[in-house]
C-alpha positions in Angstrom: 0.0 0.0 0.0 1.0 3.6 -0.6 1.8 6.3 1.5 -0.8 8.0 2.9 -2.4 10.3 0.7 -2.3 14.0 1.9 -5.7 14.9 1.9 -8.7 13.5 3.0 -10.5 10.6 0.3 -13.8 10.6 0.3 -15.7 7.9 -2.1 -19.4 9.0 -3.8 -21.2 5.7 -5.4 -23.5 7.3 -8.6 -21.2 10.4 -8.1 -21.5 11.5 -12.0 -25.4 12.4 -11.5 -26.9 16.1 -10.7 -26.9 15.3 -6.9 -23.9 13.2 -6.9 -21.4 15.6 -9.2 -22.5 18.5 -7.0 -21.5 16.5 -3.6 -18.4 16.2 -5.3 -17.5 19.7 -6.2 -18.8 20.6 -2.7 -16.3 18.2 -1.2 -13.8 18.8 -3.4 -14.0 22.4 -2.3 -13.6 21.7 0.8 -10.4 20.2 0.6 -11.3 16.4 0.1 -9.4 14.2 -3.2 -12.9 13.1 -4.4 -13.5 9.1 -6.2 -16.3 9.3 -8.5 -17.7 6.1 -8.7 -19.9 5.1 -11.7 -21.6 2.1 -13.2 -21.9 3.0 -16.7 -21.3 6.7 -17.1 -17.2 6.4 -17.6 -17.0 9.2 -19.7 -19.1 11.7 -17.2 -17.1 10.3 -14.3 -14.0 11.4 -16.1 -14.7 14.5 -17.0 -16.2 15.8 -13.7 -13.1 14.4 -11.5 -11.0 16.2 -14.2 -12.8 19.5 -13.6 -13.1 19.5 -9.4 -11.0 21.7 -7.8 -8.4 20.7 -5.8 -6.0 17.6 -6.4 -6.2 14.1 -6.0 -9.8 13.4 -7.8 -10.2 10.2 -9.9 -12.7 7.8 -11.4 -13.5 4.4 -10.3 -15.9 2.2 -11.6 -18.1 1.1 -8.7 -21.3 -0.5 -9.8 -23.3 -0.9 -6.4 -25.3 -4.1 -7.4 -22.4 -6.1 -7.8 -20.4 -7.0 -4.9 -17.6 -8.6 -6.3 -16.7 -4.9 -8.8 -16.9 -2.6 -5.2 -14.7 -5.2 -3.3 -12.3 -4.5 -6.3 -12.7 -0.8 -6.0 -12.1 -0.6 -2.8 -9.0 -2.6 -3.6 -7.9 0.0 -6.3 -8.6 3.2 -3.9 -6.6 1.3 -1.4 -3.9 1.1 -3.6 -3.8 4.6 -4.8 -4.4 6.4 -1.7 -4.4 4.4 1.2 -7.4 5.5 2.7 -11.1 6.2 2.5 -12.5 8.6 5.1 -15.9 9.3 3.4 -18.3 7.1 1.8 -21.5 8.9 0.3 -24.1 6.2 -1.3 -25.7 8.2 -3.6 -26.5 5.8 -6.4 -29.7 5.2 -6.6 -32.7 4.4 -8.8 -36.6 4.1 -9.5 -39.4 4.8 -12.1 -42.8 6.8 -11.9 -45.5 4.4 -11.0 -48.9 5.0 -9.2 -49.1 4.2 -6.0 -52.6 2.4 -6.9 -50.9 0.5 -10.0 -49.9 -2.4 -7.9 -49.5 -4.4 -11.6 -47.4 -1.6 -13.3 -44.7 -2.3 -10.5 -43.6 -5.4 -11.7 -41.6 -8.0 -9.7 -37.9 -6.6 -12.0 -38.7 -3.2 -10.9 -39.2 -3.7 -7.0 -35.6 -6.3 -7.8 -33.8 -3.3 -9.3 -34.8 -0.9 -6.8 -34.0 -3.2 -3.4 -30.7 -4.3 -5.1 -29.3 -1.0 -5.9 -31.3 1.4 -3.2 -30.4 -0.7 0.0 -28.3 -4.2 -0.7 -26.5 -2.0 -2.5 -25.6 0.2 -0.2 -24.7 -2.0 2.4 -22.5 -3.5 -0.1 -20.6 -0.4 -0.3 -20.3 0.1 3.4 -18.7 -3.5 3.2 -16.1 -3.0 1.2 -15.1 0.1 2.2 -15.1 -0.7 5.8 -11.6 -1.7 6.3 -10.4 1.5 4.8 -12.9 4.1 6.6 -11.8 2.0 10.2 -8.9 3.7 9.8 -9.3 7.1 9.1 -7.7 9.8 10.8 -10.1 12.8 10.4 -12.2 14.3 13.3 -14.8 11.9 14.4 -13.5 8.7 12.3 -14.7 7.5 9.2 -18.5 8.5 8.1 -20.7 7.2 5.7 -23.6 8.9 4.2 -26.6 7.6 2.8 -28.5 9.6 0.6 -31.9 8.6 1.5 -35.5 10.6 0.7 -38.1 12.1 2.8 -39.9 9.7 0.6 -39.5 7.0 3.6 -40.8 9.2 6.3 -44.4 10.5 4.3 -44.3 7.6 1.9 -45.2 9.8 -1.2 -42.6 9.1 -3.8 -42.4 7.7 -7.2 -43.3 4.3 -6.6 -44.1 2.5 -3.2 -41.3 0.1 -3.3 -38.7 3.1 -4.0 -40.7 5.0 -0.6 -40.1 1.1 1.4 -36.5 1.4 -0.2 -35.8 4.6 1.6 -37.3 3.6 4.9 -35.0 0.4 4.9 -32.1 2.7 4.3 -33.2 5.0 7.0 -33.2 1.8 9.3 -29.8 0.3 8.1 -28.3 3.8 8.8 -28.9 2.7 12.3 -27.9 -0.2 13.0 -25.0 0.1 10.9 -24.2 3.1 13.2 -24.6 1.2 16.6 -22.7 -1.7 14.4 -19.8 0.3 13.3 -19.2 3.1 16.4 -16.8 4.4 17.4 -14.5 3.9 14.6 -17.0 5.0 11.8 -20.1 7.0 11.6 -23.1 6.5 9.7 -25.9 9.2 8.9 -28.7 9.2 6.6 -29.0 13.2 4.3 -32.5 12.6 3.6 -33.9 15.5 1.4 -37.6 15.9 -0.2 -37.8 16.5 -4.3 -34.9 18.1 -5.3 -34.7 20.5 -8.0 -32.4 18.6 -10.2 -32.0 19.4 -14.5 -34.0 16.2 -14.6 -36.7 17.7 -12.5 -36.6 21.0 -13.9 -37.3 18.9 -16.9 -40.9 18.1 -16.0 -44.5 19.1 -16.1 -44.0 23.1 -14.7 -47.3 22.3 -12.8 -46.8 19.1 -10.8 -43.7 20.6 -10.0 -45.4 23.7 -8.4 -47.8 21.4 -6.7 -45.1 19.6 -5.0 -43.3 22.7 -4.1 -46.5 24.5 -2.9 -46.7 21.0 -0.3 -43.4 22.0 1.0 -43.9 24.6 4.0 -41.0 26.9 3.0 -42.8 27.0 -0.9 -39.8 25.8 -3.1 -37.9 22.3 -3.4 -34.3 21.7 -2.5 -31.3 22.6 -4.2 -28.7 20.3 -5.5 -26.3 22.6 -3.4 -28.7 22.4 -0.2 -27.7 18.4 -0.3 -24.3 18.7 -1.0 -23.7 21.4 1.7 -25.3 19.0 4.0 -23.8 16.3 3.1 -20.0 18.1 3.3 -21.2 19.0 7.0 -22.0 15.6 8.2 -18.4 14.8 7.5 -16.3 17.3 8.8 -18.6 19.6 11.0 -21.3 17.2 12.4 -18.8 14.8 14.2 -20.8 13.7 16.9 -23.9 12.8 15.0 -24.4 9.2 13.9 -27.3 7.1 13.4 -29.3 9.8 12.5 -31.3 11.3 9.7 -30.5 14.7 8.5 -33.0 16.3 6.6 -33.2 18.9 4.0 -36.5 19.1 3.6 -38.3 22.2 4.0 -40.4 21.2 6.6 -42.3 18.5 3.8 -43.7 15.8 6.6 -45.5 18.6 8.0 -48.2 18.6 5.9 
């Protein structure tokens, strides 16, 4: 293994999409060599860890559902830097269905959604444990799950991706009480956020779901990742919790 890389590593899982590349530049920022892991967007990956600020950022391919690829990654980050002080799960997946349209969420779907949502998840907390055990950064290692307020109100885009959530939510804490006191383990659980892809749909629904929201708007991309950089290095006390960024949703 290498010397110890200088600055803090921190891995993001589905780090080349809109919430996951603006965790990383919010990271990066903050002084952290940034791994963005990807499935199938090589390319994106590759760009974005070429364009964060800072030094140290690569690309790793890190495909959450498939055990054997992460256990490999962690390998190859291992290798290169010697550590891993931050894990953020942020891949993630689902697909518009009605909650009433139990038939239109077909047996693949709720498969897809469990395997990359949760198992997957946990996957990436297991191979990047060894690594995260032995950080050096205030308050140990952390992981953070990107979750949803999806699994508090369950009002989301399917009801499996809502139950996918709540699991997470619930593996956040045990893997907490599990994992203490070398690493920490928080859920960032956000409501809608106002991603390109969102922006992208009906103007209307969009309204209606920000006119559900106490504070009137949905979340930024930035709100997440500022969140998410504070749980690492300012929120060192906090574990087995969920943050939220919300705007106050579940309270109506």
């Amino acid at each position: 293994m290498p010397a110890m890389h200088e600055r803090p590593v921190a891995v993001i899982t589905g780090g080349a999409g809109g919430i996951g590349s603006c965790i990383g530049k919010t990271l990066a920022d903050a002084g952290m060599s940034v791994v963005v892991g990807y499935h199938r967007s090589a390319e994106a990956a590759a760009k974005l860890a070429a364009a964060l600020p800072g030094t140290g950022h690569s690309a790793q391919h890190a495909p959450v559902t498939d055990s054997a690829a992460l256990t490999a990654a962690a390998a190859a980050v291992g290798e290169r830097y010697g550590r891993c002080d931050a894990l953020v799960n942020c891949a993630g997946t689902t697909r518009f269905v009605p909650h009433a349209d139990l038939e239109g969420l077909d047996d693949a779907l709720i498969d897809e959604i469990l395997a990359t949502n949760v198992r997957g998840a946990f996957a990436a907390v297991r191979a990047f444990r060894p690594l995260l055990a032995k950080s050096t950064i205030t308050g140990g290692g952390v992981v953070v799950n990107l979750s949803s307020a999806a699994g508090t109100i369950a009002v989301g885009s399917n009801v499996i991706y809502c139950a996918s959530k709540a699991a997470l939510d619930n593996m956040t804490k045990s893997l907490a009480r599990a994992l203490a006191p070398r690493i920490r383990v928080v859920s960032v659980s956000p409501a809608l956020v106002d991603t390109e892809f969102v922006k992208s749909l009906d103007q209307a629904w969009r309204d209606r779901q920000a006119a559900g929201t106490p504070l009137g708007r949905l979340a930024t991309p930035e709100e997440v990742a500022t969140t998410v950089r504070a749980v690492i290095t300012t929120l060192t006390f906090t574990t087995g919790a969920i943050v939220t960024v919300d705007g106050g949703r579940p309270l109506l």
